[in-house]
N, C-alpha and C positions, 0 to 999 in steps of 0.2 A: 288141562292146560299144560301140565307141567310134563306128561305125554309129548304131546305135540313140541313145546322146545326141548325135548331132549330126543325127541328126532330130527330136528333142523339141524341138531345141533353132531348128530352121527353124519349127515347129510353132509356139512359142510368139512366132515372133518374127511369123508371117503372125498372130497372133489379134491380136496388139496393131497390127498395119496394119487390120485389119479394125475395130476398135474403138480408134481412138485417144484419145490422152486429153485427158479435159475438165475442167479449172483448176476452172471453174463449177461443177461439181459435185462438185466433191473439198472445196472452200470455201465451196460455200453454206452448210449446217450450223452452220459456226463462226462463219460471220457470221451466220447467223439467232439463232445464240445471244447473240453478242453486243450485238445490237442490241434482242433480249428483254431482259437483264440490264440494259443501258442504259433502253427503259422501263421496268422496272421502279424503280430507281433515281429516275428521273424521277417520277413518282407515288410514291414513295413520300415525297419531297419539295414533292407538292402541284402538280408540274407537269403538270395531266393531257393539259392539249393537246400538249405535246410530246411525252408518253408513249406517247401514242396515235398519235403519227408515227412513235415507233420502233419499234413493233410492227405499225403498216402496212409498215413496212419490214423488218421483220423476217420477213414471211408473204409478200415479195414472194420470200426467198431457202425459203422452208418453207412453200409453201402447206399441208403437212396436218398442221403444230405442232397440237394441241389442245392443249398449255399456251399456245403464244403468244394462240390466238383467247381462252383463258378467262383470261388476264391484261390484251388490251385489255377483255372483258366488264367488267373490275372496275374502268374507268376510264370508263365508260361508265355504269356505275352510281352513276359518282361524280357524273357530270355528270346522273343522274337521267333519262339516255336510257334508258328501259326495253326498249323493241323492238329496239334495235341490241345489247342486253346480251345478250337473249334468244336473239337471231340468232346470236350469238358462242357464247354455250354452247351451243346447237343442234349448229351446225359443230366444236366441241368434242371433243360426246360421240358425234358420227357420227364423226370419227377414235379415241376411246379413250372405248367407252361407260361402263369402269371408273373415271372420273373423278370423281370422289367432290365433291372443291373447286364442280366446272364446274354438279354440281344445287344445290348450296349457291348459287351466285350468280346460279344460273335463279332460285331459289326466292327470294331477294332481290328480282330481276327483278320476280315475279310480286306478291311484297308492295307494289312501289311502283307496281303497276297496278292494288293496290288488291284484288288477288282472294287471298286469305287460304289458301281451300284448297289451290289449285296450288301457291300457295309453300311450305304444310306438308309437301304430300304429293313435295314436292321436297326438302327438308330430312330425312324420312322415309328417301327414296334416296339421300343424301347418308347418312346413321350408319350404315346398314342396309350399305352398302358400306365406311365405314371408321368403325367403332366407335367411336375412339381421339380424334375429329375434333375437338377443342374449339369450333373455331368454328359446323360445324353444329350444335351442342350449343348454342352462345351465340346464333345467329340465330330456333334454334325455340322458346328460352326468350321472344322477343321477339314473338313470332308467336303461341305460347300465351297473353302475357300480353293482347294484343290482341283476343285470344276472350273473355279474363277466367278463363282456366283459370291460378289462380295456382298451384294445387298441382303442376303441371306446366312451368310457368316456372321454380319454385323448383327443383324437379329437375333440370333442365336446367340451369339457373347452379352447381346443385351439382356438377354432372357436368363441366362445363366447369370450374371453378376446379381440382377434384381431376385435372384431365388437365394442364392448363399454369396454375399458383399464378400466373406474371407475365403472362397476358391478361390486360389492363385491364379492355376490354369486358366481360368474365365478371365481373368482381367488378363494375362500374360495373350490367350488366343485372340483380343480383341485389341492390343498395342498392336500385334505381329500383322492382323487386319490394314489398321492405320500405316502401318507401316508399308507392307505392299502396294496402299493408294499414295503412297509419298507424302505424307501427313504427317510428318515428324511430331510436328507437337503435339499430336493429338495421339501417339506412338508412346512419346517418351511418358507422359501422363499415367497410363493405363500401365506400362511395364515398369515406373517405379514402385507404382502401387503393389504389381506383381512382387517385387520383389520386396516390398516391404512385409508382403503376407508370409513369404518363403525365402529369409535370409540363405539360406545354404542351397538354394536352386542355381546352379551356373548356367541354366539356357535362359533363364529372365535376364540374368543380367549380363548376358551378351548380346540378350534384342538389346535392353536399354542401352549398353554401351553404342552399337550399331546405329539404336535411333538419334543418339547425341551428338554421333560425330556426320551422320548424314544431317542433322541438323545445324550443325555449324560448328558446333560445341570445337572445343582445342584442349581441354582439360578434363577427362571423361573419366579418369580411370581412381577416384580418388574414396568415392564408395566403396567399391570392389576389394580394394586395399584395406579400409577399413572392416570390409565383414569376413575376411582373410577366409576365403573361399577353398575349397580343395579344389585345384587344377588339376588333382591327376586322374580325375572321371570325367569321362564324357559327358556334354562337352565342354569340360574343363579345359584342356589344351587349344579352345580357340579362345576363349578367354584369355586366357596367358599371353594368345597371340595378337590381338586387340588389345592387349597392357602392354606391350611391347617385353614380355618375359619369356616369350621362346619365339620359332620361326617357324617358316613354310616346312623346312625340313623333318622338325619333330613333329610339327602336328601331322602331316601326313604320315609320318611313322606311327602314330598313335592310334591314328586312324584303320589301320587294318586289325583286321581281328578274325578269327577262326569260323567262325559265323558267317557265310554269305550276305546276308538280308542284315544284320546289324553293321558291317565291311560298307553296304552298299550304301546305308543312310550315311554313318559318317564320313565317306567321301563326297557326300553330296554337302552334307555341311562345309565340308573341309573349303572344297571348290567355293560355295557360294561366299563364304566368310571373306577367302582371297581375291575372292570379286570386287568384293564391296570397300576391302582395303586401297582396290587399285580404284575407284572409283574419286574415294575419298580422297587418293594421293594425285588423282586428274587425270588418270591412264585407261584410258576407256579402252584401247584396245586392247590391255592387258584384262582390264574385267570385262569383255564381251569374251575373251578365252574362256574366263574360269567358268561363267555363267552357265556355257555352252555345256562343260564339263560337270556342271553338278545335273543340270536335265539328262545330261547324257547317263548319267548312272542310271535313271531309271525309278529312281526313290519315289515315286509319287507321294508313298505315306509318311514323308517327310515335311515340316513347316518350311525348311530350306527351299527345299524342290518348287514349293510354291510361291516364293520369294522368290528365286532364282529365274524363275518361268515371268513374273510379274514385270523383272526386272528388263528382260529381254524383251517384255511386250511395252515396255517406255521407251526402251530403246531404238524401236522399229520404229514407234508413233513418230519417235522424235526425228529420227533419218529419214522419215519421208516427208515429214515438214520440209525437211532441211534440202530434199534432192527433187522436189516437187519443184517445177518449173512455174504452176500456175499461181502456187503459194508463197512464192519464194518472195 
């Protein structure tokens, strides 16, 4: 017996000479994790350039992470790089085609290049693979409203709020809903809420401002004031401009940026916001200009674009009420 283990014991001592051991790879894992957590961190604090260097760094120790490529994707998207996002959930789902998140952020990808289908039919594989997903539920509610399928929007923000009550987005895309079918109260509702889950979000509470003063309101700006919001990110400066703390002037200054496809959304906000002011103030032909000018950018994968497009189609119903002879 005692033969026998002390040849097991020569045996295991020749495997680990044959194969010795490598630091490198007993520790890369933990540093790719690390360095994942660390971007993530970083973006989720807004820093996305450094985000995205700790996730190059983190796929130099993991090249075949498919979280780490579909967590730089989402930082990528932030920067409105589309094809580099694309490229990310590609590499992604060729290591883990089960990646539910990674078609969610393709299909994002594919909205901000403007092609509507692929992005749906991404969003599609995205729930169809995890049911439960609130956010693909909250991104094709935004992609349906963009087709003008509201019934389907609406479903979708329902679906998403009853999965997580404290996503903002969810309750923010399902006010912005109410709000395109002219449903103020049923607008302001859902986008306080919005903003109550995400005090420092400035696009909630420029729907809400928006939903209060198309709803009658005269005194809207007194929230805003209170959670002393930064206006100087987007789109901070159309807030400002619905507080009456800056103008047309600076926010369209604000509005451009080096960026094509980020240039193009904010002028479609820009435009539709000064729509809705001139709407407000009774100037309809001043907001049938601006309306005309935020569709005209092109933004599809904007909430504006689809506001602004909503808005023009009340506007035609209501002009041919109005120039109908039979109706009249």
């Amino acid at each position: 017996m005692f033969r026998n283990w002390l040849r097991s014991v020569r045996q295991a001592i020749r495997s680990l000479e044959s194969k010795p051991f490598d630091p490198y790879a007993a520790c890369a894992p933990k540093v790719a994790a690390a360095l994942s957590h660390r971007g993530y961190i970083l973006f989720q604090d807004g820093e996305v350039d450094a985000a995205i260097q700790a996730f190059n760094d983190a796929l130099a120790y993991a090249p075949k992470s498919a979280l780490v490529y579909n967590n730089r994707a989402c930082a990528f998207l932030e920067r409105c790089e589309y094809d580099l996002a694309i490229q990310d959930c590609n590499s992604a789902l060729a290591f883990d085609p089960t990646l539910a998140s990674a078609f969610c952020n393709r299909g994002s990808a594919y909205l901000g290049k403007l092609d509507l289908q692929r992005g749906t039919e991404d969003y599609d594989r995205c729930i169809s693979l995890d049911p439960n997903y609130d956010v693909g539920y909250t991104n094709r509610s935004f992609a349906s409203l963009a087709t003008g399928d509201y019934e389907r929007a609406i479903q979708d923000s329902d679906r998403a709020i009853s999965l997580n009550p404290s996503y903002n987005l969810a309750s923010r895309n399902r006010g912005i809903v109410a709000f395109c079918l002219q449903h103020f109260e049923e607008a302001k509702k859902h986008l306080a809420y919005a903003v109550e889950l995400d005090t420092k979000a400035p696009d909630s509470m420029m729907w809400l401002l928006l939903a209060r003063q198309r709803g009658g309101e005269s005194q809207v700006g007194e929230l805003a004031q209170q959670l002393a919001l930064d206006l100087s990110k987007w789109p901070g400066p159309l807030v400002g401009l619905l507080l009456g703390s800056s103008d047309e002037q600076a926010v369209m200054l604000a509005a451009r940026d080096q960026n094509p496809d980020k240039e193009r959304g904010q002028l479609c906000g820009a435009y539709f916001v000064m729509g809705e002011m001139a709407l407000i103030n009774d100037d309809q032909d001043r907001a049938l200009i601006f309306f005309k000018k935020s569709l005209g950018t092109g933004a599809i994968n904007y909430l504006e674009h689809c506001a602004a497009k909503a808005e023009l189609d009340h506007w035609t119903e209501a002009g041919t009420r109005k120039d109908d002879p039979a109706k009249a």
